[in-house]
DOROBA-958846 format. One record per residue: residue number from 1; x, y, z of N, C-alpha, C, O in turn. Coordinates in steps of 0.05 Angstrom, whole numbers, plus 5000, padded with zeros to 4 digits. Layout:
resi->NUM | n_x->X | n_y->Y | n_z->Z | ca_x->X | ca_y->Y | ca_z->Z | c_x->X | c_y->Y | c_z->Z | o_x->X | o_y->Y | o_z->Z
...
This chain:
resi->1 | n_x->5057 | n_y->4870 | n_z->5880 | ca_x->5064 | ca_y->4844 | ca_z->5892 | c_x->5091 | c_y->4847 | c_z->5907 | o_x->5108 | o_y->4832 | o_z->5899
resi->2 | n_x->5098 | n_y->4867 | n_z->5930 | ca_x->5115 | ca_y->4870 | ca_z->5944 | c_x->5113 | c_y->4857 | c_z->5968 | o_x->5133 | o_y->4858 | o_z->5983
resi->3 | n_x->5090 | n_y->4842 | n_z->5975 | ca_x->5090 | ca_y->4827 | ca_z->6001 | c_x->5103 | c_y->4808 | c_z->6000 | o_x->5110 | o_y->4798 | o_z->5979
resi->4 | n_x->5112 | n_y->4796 | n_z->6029 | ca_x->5129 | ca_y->4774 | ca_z->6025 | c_x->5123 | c_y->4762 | c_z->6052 | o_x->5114 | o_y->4773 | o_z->6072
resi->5 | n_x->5129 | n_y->4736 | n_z->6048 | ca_x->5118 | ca_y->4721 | ca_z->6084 | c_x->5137 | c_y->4721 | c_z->6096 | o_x->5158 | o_y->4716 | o_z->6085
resi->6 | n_x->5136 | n_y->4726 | n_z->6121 | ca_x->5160 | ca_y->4730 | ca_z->6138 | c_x->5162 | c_y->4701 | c_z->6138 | o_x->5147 | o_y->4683 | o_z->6130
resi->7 | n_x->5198 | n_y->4702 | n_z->6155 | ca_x->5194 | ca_y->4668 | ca_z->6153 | c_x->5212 | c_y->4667 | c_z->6183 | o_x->5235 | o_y->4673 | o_z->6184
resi->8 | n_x->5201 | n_y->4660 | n_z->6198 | ca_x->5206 | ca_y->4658 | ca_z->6230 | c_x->5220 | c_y->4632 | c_z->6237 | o_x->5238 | o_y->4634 | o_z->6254
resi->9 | n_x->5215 | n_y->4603 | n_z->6227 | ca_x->5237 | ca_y->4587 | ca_z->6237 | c_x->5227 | c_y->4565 | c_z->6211 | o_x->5211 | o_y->4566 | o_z->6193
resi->10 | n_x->5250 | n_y->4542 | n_z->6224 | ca_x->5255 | ca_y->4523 | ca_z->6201 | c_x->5242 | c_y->4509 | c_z->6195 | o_x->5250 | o_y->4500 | o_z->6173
resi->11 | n_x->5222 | n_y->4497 | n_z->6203 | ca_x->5205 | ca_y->4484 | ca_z->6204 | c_x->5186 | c_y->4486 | c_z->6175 | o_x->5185 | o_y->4505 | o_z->6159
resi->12 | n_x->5170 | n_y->4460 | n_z->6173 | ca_x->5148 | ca_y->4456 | ca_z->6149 | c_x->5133 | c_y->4490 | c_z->6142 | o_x->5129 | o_y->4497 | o_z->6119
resi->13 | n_x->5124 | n_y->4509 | n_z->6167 | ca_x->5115 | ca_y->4527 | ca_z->6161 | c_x->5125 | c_y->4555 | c_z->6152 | o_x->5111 | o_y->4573 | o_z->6143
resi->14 | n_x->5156 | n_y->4553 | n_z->6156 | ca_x->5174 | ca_y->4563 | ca_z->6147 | c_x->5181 | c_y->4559 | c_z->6126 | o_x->5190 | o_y->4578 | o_z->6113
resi->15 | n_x->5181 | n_y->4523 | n_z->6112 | ca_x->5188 | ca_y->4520 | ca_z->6088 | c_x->5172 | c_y->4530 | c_z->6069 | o_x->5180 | o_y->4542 | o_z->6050
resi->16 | n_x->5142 | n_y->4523 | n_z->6076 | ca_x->5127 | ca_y->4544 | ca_z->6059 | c_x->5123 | c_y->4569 | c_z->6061 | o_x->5107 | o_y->4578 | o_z->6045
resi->17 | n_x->5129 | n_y->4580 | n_z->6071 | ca_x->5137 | ca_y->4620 | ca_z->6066 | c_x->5150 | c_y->4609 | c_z->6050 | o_x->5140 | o_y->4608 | o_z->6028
resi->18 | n_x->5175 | n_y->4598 | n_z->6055 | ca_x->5199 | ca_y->4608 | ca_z->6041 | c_x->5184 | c_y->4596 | c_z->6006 | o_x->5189 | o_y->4614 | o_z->5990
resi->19 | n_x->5176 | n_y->4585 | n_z->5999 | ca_x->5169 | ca_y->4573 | ca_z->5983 | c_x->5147 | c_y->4595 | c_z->5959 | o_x->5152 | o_y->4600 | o_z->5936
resi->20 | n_x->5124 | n_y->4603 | n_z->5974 | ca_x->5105 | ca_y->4623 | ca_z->5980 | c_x->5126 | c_y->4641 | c_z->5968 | o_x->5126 | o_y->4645 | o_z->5944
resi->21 | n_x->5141 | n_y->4650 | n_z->5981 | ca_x->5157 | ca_y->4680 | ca_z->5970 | c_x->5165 | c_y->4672 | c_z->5943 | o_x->5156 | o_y->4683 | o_z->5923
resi->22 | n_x->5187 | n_y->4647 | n_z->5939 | ca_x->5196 | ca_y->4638 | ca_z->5915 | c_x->5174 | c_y->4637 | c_z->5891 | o_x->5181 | o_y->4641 | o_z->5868
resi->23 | n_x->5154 | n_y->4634 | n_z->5896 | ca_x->5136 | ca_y->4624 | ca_z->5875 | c_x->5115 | c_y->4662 | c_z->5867 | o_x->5105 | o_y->4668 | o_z->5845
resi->24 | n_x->5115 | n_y->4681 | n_z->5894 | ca_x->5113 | ca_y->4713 | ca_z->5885 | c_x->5133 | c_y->4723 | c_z->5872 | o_x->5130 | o_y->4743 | o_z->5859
resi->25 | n_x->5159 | n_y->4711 | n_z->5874 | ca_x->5181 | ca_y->4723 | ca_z->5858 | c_x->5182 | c_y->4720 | c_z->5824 | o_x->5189 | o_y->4735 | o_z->5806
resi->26 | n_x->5169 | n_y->4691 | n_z->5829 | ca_x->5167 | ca_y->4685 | ca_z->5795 | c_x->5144 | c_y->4700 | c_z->5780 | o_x->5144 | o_y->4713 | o_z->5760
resi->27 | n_x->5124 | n_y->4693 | n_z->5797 | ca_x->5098 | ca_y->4713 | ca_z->5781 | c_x->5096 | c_y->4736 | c_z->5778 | o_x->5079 | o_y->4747 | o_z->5765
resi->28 | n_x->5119 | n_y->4753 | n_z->5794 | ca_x->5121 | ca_y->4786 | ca_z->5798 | c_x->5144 | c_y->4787 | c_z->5761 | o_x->5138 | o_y->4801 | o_z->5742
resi->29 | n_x->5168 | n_y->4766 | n_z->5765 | ca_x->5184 | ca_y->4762 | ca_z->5743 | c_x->5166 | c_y->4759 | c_z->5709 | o_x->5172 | o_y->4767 | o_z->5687
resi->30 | n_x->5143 | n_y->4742 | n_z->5719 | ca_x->5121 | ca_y->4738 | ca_z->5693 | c_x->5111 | c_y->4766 | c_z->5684 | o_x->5111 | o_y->4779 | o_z->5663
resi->31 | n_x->5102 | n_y->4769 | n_z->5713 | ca_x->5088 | ca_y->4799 | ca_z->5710 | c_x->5115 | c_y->4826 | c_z->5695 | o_x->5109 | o_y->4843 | o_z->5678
resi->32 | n_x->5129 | n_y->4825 | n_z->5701 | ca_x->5150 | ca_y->4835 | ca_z->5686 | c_x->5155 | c_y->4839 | c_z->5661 | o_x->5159 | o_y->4859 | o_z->5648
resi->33 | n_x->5153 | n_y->4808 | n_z->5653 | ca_x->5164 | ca_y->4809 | ca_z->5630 | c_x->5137 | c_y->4810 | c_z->5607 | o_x->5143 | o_y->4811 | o_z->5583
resi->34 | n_x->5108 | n_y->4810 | n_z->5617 | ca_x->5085 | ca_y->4812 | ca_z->5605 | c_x->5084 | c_y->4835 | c_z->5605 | o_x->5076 | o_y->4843 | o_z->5583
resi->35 | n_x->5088 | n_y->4858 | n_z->5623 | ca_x->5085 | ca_y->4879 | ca_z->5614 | c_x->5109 | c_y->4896 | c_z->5593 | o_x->5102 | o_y->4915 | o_z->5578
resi->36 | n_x->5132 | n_y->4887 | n_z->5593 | ca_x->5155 | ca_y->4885 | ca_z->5576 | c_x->5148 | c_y->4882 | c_z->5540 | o_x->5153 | o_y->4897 | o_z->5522
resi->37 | n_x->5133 | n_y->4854 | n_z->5539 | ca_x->5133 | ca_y->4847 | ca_z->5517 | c_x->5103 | c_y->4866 | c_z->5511 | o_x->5102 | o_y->4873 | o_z->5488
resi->38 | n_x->5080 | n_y->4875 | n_z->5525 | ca_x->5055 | ca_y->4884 | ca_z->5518 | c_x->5078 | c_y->4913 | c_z->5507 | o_x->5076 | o_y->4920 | o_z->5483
resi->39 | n_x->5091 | n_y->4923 | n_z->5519 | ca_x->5099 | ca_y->4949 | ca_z->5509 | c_x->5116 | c_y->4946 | c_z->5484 | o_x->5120 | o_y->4966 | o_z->5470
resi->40 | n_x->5123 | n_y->4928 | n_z->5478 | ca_x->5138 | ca_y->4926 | ca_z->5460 | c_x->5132 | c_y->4911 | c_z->5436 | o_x->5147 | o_y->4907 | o_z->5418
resi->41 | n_x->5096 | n_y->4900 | n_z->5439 | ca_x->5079 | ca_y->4896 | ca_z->5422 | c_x->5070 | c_y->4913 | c_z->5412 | o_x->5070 | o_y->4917 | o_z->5388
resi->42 | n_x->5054 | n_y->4939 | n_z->5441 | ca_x->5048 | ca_y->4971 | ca_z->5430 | c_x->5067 | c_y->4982 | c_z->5408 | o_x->5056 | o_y->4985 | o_z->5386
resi->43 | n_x->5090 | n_y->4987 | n_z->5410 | ca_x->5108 | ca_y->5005 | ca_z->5395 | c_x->5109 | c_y->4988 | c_z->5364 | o_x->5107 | o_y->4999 | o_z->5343
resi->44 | n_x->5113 | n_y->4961 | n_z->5368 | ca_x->5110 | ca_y->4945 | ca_z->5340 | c_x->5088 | c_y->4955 | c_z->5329 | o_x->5088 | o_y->4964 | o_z->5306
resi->45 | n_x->5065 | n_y->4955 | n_z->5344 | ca_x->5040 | ca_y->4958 | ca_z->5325 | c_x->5035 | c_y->4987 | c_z->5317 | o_x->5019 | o_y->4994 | o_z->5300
resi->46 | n_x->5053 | n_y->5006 | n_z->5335 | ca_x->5037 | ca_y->5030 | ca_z->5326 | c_x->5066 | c_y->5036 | c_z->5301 | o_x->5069 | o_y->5057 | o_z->5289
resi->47 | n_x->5078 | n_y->5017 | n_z->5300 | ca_x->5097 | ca_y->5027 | ca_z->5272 | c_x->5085 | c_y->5018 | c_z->5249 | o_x->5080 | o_y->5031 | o_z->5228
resi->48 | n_x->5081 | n_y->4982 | n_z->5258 | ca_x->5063 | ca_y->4969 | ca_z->5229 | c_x->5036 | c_y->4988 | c_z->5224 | o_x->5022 | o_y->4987 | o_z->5204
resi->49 | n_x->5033 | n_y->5000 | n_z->5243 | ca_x->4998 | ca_y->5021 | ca_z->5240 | c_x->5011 | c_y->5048 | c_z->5219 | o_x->4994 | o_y->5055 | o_z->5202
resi->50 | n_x->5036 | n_y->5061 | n_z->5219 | ca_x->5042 | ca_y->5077 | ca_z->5209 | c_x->5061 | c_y->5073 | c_z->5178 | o_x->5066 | o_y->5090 | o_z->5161
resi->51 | n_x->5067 | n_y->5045 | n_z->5182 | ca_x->5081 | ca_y->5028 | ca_z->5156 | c_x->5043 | c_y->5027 | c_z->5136 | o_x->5040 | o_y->5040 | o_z->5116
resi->52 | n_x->5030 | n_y->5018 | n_z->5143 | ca_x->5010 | ca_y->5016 | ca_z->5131 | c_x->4991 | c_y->5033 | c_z->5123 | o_x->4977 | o_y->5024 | o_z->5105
resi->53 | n_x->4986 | n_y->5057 | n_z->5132 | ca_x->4990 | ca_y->5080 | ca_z->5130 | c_x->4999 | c_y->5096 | c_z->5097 | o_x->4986 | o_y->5107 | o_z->5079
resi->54 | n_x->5023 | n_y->5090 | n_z->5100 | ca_x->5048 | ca_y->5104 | ca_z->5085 | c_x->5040 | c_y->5078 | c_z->5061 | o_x->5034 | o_y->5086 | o_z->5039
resi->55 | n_x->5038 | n_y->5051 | n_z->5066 | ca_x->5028 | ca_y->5041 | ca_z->5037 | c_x->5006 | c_y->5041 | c_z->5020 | o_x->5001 | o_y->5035 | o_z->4996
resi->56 | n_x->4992 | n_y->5052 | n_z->5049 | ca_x->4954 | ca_y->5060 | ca_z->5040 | c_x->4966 | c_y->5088 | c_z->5022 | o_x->4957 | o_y->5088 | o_z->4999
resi->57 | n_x->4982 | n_y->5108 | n_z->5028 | ca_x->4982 | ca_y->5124 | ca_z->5017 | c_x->4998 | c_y->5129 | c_z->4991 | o_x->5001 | o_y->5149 | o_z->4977
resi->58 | n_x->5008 | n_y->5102 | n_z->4988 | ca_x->5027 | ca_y->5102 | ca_z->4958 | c_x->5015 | c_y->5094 | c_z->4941 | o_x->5011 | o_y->5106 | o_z->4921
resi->59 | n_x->5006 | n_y->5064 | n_z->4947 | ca_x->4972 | ca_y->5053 | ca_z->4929 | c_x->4958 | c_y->5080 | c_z->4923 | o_x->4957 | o_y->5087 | o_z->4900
resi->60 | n_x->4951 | n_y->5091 | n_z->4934 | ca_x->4933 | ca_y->5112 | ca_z->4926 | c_x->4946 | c_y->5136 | c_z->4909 | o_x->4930 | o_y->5152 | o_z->4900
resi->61 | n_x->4960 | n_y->5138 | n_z->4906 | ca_x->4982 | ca_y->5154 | ca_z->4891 | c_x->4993 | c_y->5144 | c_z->4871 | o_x->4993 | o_y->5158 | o_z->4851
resi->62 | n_x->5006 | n_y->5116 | n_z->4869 | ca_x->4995 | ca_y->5099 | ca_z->4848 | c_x->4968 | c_y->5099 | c_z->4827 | o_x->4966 | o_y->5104 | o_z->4803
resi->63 | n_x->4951 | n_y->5091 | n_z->4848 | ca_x->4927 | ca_y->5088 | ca_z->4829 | c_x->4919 | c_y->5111 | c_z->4810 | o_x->4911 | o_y->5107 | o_z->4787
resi->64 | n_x->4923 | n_y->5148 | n_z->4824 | ca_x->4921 | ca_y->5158 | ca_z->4814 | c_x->4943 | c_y->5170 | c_z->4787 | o_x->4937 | o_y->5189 | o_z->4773
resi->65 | n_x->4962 | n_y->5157 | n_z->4787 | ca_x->4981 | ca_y->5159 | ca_z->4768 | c_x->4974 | c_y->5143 | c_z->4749 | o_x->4980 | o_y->5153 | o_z->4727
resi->66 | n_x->4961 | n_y->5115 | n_z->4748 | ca_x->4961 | ca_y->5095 | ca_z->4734 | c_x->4928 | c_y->5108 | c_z->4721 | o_x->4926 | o_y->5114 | o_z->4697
resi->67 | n_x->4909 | n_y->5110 | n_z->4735 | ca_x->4880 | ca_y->5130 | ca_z->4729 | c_x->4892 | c_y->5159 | c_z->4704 | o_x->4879 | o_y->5163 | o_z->4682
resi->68 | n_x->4906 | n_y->5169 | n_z->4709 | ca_x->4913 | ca_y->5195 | ca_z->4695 | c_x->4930 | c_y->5187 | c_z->4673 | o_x->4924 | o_y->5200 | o_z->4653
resi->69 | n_x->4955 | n_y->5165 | n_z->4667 | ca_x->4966 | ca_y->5154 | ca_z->4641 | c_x->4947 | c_y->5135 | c_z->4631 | o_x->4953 | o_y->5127 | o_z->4609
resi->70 | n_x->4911 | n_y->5118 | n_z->4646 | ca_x->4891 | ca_y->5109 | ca_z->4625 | c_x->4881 | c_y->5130 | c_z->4617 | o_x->4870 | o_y->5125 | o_z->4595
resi->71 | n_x->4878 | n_y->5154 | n_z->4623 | ca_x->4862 | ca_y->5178 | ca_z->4610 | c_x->4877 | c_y->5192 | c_z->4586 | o_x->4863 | o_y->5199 | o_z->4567
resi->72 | n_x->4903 | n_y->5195 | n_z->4586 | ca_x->4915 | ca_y->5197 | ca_z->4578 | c_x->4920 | c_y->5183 | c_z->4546 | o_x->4917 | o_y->5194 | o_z->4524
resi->73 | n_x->4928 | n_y->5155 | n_z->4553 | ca_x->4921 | ca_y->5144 | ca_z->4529 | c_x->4894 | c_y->5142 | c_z->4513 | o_x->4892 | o_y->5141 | o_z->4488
resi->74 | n_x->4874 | n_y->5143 | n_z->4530 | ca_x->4842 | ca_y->5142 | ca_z->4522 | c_x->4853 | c_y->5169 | c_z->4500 | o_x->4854 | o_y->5168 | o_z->4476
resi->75 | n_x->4857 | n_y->5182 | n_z->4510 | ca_x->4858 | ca_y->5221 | ca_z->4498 | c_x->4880 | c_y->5218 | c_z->4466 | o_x->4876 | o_y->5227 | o_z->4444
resi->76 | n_x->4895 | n_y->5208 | n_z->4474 | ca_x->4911 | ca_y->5189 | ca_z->4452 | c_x->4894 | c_y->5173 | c_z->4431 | o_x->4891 | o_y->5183 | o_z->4409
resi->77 | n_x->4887 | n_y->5154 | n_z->4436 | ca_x->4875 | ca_y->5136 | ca_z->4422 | c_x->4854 | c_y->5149 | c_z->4401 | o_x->4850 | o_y->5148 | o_z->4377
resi->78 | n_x->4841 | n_y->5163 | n_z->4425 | ca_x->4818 | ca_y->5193 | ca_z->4400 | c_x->4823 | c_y->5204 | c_z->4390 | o_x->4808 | o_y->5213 | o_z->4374
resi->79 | n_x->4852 | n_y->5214 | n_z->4390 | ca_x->4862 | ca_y->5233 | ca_z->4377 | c_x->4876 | c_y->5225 | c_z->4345 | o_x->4877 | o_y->5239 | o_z->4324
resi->80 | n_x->4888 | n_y->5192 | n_z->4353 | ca_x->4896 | ca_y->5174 | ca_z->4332 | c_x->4879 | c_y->5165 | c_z->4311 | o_x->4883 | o_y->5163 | o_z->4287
resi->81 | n_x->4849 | n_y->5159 | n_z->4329 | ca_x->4826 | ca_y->5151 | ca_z->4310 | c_x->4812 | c_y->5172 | c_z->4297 | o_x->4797 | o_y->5167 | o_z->4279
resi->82 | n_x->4816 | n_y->5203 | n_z->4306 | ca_x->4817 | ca_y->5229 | ca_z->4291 | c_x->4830 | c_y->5237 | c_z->4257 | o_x->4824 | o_y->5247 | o_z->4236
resi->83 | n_x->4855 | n_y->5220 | n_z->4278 | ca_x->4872 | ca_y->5222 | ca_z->4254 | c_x->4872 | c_y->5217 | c_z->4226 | o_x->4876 | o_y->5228 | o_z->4204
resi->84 | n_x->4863 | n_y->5190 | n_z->4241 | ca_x->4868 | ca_y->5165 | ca_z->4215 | c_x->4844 | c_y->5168 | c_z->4199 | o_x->4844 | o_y->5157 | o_z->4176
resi->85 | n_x->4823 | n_y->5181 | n_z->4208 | ca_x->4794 | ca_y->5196 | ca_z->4198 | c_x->4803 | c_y->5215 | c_z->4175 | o_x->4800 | o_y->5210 | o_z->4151
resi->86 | n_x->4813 | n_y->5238 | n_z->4186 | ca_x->4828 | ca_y->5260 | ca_z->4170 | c_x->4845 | c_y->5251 | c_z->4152 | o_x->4843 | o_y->5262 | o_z->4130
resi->87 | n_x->4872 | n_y->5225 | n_z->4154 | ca_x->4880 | ca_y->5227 | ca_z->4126 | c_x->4861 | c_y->5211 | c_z->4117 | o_x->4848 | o_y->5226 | o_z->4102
resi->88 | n_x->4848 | n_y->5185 | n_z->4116 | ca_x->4825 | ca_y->5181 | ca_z->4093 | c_x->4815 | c_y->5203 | c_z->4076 | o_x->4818 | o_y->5203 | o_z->4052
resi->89 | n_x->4799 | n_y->5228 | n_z->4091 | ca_x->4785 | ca_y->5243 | ca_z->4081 | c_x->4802 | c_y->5256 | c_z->4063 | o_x->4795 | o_y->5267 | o_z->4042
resi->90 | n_x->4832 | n_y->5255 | n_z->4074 | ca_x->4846 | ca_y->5278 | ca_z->4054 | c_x->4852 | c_y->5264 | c_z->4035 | o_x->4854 | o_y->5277 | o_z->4014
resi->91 | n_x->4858 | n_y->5233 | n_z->4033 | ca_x->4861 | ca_y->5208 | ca_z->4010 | c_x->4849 | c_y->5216 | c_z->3986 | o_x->4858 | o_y->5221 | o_z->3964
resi->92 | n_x->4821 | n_y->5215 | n_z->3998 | ca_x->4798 | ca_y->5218 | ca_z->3980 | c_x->4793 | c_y->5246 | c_z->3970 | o_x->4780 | o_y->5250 | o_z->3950
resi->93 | n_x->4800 | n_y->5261 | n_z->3982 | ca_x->4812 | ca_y->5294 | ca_z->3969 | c_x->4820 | c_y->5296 | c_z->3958 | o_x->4810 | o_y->5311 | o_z->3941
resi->94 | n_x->4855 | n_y->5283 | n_z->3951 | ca_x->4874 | ca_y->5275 | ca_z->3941 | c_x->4861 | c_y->5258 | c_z->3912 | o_x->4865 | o_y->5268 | o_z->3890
resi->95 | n_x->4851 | n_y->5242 | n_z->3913 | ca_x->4842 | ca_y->5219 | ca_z->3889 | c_x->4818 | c_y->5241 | c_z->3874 | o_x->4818 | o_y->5240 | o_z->3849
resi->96 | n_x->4799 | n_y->5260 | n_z->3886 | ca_x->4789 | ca_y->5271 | ca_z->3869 | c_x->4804 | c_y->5298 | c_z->3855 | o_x->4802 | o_y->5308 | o_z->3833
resi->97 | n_x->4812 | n_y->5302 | n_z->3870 | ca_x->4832 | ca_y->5322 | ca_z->3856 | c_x->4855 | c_y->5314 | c_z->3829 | o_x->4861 | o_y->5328 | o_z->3809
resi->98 | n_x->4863 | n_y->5292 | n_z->3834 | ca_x->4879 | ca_y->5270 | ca_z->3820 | c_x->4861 | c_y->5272 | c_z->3792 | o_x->4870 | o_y->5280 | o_z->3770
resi->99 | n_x->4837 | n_y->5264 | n_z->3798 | ca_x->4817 | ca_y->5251 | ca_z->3778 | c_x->4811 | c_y->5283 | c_z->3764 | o_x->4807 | o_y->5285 | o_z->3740
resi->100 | n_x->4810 | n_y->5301 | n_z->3778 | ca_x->4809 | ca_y->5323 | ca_z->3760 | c_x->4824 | c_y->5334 | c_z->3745 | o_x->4818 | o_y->5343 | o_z->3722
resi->101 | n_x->4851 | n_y->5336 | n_z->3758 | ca_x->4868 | ca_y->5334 | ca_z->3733 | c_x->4877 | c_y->5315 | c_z->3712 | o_x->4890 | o_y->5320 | o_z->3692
resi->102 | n_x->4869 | n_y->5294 | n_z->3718 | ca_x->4874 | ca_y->5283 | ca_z->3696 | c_x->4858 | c_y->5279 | c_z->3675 | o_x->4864 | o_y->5266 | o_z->3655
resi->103 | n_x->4834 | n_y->5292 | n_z->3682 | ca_x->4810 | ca_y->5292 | ca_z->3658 | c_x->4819 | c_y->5326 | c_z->3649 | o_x->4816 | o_y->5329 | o_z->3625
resi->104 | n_x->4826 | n_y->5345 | n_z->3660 | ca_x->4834 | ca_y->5372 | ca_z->3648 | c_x->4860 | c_y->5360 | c_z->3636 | o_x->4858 | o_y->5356 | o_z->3612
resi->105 | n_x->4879 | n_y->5356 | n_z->3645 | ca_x->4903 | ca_y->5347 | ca_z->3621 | c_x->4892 | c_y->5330 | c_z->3598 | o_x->4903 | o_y->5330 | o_z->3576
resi->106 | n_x->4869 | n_y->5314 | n_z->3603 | ca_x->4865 | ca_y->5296 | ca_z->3576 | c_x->4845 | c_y->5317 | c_z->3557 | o_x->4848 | o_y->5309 | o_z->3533
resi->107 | n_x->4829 | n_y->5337 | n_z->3558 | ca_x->4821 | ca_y->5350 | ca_z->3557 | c_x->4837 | c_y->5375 | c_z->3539 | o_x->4824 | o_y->5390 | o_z->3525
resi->108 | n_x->4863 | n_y->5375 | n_z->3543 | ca_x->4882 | ca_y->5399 | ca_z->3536 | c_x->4898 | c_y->5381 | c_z->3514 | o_x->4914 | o_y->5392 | o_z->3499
resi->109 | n_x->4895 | n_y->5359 | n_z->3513 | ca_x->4901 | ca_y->5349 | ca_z->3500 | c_x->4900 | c_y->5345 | c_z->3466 | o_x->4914 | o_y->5327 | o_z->3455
């Protein structure tokens, strides 16, 4: 948009050149500043594209942290309900063993 109307004398057809030019100056100025703000939409978006990115990739690093301390505890919890298996069993180890000596001491008696 570098053209411009010449403007040869003063008159009504003069006033509109002159007018004509004023009104390419503003749309060349629009055009300006639309390509201004499109570029400066680009660079916004390709950061929020790389911000999002970088959160897609923490969630997921996350998840797998939070996935591996439920496994974790799962591995825990079996190991507790193992447990608590084994001392019963040894309770009851304990109580017959109990019960045997105390029929051999009554016995020696």
């Amino acid at each position: 948009m570098t053209l411009r109307a010449k403007i040869t004398s003063n008159d009504e057809i003069g006033n509109l050149k002159k007018n004509f030019n004023l009104f390419l100056d503003a749309i060349r100025e629009i055009i300006e500043d639309n390509k201004l703000t499109a570029s400066e939409n680009t660079s916004i978006s390709h950061e929020l594209s790389r911000a999002a990115l970088i959160v897609g990739k923490n969630i997921e690093n996350s998840l797998t942290t939070v996935n591996e301390a439920t496994s974790q505890a799962k591995t825990m919890q079996d190991d507790i309900v193992i447990s608590i298996e084994d001392s019963k069993k040894s309770k009851e180890d304990v109580a017959v063993v109990a019960d045997e000596v105390r029929k051999l001491a009554q016995r020696q008696e």
